[in-house]
DOPATOR-95577 format. One record per residue (C-alpha): x, y, z; residue in one letter. Coordinates in steps of 0.05 Angstrom, whole numbers, plus 32768, in hexadecimal, padded with zeros to 4 digits. Layout:
# residues N
XYZA...
This chain:
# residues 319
800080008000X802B80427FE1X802980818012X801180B87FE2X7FC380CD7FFEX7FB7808A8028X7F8B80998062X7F95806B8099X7F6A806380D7X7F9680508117X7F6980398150X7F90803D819DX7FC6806E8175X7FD0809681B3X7FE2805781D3X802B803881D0X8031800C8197X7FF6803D8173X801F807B817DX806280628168X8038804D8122X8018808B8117X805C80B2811FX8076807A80E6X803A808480BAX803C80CF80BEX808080D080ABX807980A48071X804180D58055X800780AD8068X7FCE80D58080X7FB180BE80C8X7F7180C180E7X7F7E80A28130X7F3D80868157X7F53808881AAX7F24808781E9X7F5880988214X7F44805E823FX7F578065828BX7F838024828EX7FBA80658293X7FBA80A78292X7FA380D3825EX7FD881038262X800680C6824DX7FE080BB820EX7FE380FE81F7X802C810A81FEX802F80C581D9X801680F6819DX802C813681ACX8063813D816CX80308126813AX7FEE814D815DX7FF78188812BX8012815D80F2X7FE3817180B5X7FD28128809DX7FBA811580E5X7F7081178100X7F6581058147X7F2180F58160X7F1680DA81A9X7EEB80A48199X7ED5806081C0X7ECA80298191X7E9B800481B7X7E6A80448196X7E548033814FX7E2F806A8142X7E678098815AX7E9980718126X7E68807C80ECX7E5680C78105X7EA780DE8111X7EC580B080DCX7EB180D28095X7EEA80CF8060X7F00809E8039X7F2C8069805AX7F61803A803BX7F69800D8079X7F63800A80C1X7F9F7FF480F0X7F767FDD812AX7F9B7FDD816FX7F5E7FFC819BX7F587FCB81D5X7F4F7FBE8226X7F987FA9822EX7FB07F7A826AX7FAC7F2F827CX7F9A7F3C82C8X7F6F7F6E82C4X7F437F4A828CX7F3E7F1882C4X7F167F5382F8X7EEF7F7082BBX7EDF7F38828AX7E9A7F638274X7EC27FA7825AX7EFD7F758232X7EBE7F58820DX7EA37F9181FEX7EE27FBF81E6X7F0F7F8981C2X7ED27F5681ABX7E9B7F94819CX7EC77FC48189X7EED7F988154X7E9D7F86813EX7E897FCF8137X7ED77FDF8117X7ECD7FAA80DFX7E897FB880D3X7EA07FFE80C5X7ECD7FE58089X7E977FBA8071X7E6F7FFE8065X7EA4802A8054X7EC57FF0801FX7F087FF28049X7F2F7FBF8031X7F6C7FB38060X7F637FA480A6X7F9F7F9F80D4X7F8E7F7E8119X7FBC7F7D815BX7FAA7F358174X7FD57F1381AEX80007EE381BAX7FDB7ED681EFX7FAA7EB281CBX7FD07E7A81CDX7FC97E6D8216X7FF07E31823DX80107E1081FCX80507DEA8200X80567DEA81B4X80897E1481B8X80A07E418190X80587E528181X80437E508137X80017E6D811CX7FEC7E3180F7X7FE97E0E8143X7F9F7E05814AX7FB17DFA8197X7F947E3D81B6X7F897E3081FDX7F777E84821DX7F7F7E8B826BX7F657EC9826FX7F227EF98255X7F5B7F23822AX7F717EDE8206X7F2E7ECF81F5X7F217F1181DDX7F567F1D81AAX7F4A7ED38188X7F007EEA8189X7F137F2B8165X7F427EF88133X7F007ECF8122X7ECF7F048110X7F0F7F1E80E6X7F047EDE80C2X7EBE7EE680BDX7EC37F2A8098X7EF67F15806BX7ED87EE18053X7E957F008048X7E9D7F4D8037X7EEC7F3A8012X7F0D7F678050X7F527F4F8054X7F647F4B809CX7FA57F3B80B0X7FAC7F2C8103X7FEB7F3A811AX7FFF7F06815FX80267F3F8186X805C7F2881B1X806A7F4D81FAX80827F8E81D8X80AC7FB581FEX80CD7FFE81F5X80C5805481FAX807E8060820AX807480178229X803880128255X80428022829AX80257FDB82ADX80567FB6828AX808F7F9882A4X80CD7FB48287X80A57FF78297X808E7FE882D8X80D47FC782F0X80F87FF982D3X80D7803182FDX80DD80088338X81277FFA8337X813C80438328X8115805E836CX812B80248395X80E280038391X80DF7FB7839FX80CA7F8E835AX80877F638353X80AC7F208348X80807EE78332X808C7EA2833CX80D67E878339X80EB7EAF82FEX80EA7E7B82C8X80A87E9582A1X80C37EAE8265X80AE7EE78232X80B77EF381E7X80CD7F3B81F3X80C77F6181ACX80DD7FAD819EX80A87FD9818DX80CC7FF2814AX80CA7FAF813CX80897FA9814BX807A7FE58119X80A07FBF80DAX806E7F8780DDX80337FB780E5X80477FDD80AAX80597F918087X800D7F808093X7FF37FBF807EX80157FB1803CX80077F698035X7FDC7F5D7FF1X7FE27F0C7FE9X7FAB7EF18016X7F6D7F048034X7F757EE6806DX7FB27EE2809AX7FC67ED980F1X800A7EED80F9X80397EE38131X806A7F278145X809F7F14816EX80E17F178175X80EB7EC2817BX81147EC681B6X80FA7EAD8201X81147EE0823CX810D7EC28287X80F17EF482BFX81387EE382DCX815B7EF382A4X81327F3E8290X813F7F5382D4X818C7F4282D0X81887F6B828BX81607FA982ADX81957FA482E6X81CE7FAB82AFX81AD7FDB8286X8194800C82C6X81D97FFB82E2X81AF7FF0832DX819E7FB5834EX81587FA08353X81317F938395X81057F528390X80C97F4E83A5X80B17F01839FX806B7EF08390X80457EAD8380X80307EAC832CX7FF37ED18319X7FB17EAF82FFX7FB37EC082ABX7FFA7EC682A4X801C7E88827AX80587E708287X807F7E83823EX806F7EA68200X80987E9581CDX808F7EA98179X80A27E7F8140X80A57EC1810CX80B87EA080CAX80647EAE80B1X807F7EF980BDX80B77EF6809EX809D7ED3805FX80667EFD805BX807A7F3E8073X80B77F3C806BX80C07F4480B6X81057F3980E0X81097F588128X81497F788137X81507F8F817BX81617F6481AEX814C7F7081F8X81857F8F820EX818E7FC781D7X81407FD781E4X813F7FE0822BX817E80058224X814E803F81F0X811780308224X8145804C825BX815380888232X811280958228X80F680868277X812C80B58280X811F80F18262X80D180EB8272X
């Protein structure tokens, strides 16, 4: 999909990942309406200095917006669209657990009302931020899309396969190509402040004790958000199929142990552990088998964990 005069909806682009593909877009002459509730998970004031270089950018339209609201989509959303990069959700394995009802109804509903919106407006390419997640407790690891093994532990799991189904659905009635993109613990500047490398991070610098769960083997896929970005844009692109679930990771297992050793390097300070018994909804590894990516979009992480913490840092820094 070439640049010149493509109009791009964004959903969640104040958020992390959504804010670092805006910025992208924008700079590769795309012009960007982004679609963001500023949901309370964390403070609004973070969202908007997620956007604050691009908020006067002339080929960007903001429009607070909850998707959940239909009629507000069809009422706010009036130009002609070329694709929607959909990566509006309730974010969070725990909390999904205390608020099951809300997860249903902003990443199951709001995916419904988002994709019945391209049906109407003849939107052909749909890019969706699934989970790897979905594939629950699975010890086929590396995990590989064409596992149909999907065991969810938790109401977000369930959600984002839900959200890959009735992608399936619209393709294969109303031609949408949708292309669901299996994201992989992503990690770097503008991080969540619920996430771990975020979280621990903070922590260790003002001498705060860490959340440490279980014994430390539990193991994450930990994938840069530039990375990240490159596959985004790779889907966005994609023309071959209709029909595609993609994993995004960076194939490469980190212990708990071993990111806090890294953090400790990185932040050059010791980290205060705080031990704790595991939490219901977490799995024990996450772990991506990319070569789908790369044959399709041309996708090949590049940052390991240790050169993104170390931009991270710089970033948490000067915050």
């Amino acid at each position: 999909m070439q640049s010149l005069n493509k109009h791009i909806i964004v959903t969640g682009g104040a958020g992390f990942i959504g804010s670092h593909v805006v910025e992208y877009l924008l700079k590769n002459n795309y012009h960007v309406t982004v679609v963001d509730n500023y949901d309370s998970f964390y403070p609004k004031e973070t969202k908007q200095k997620n956007l604050s270089a691009v908020f006067n950018h002339p080929n960007f339209i903001f429009h607070e917006l909850d998707i959940v609201d239909a009629k507000a989509i069809d009422m706010l959303l009036t130009e002609t669209y070329h694709a929607i990069i959909h990566l509006a959700a309730k974010a969070g394995v725990r909390p999904s657990i205390e608020n099951p009802i809300a997860y249903q109804q902003t990443n199951v509903t709001g995916t419904q009302n988002l994709l019945e919106f391209a049906r109407k407006k003849s939107i052909q390419q749909f890019v969706y931020a699934s989970s790897s997640s979905v594939y629950g407790i699975n010890r086929n690891i590396p995990w590989v899309e064409s596992d149909g093994l999907l065991n969810p532990i938790s109401p977000y799991a369930s959600t984002k396969i839900s959200g890959e189904l009735l992608g399936h659905v619209y393709s294969h009635l109303y031609d949408i190509r949708f292309i669901g993109l299996r994201f992989f613990t992503v990690f770097g500047p503008r991080q969540r402040p619920d996430l771990a490398i975020h979280a621990f991070c903070k922590k260790i610098l003002n001498n705060e004790t860490i959340p440490f769960f279980g014994d430390g083997n539990t193991q994450r896929d930990y994938t840069y958000v530039d990375d990240i970005v490159k596959g985004i844009i790779g889907a966005l692109n994609y023309d071959k199929t209709n029909y595609e679930i993609i994993n995004l990771g960076n194939s490469h297992a980190v212990s708990l142990a071993e990111l806090v050793n890294t953090l400790e390097t990185v932040l050059e300070k010791k980290a205060i552990i705080n031990k704790l018994p595991e939490q219901p909804g977490d799995v024990p590894i996450t772990f991506s088998n990319i070569s789908k990516a790369k044959d399709l979009l041309n996708y090949t992480p590049t940052t390991s964990l240790k050169d993104g913490v170390i931009r991270f840092k710089e970033w948490l820094v000067s915050q």
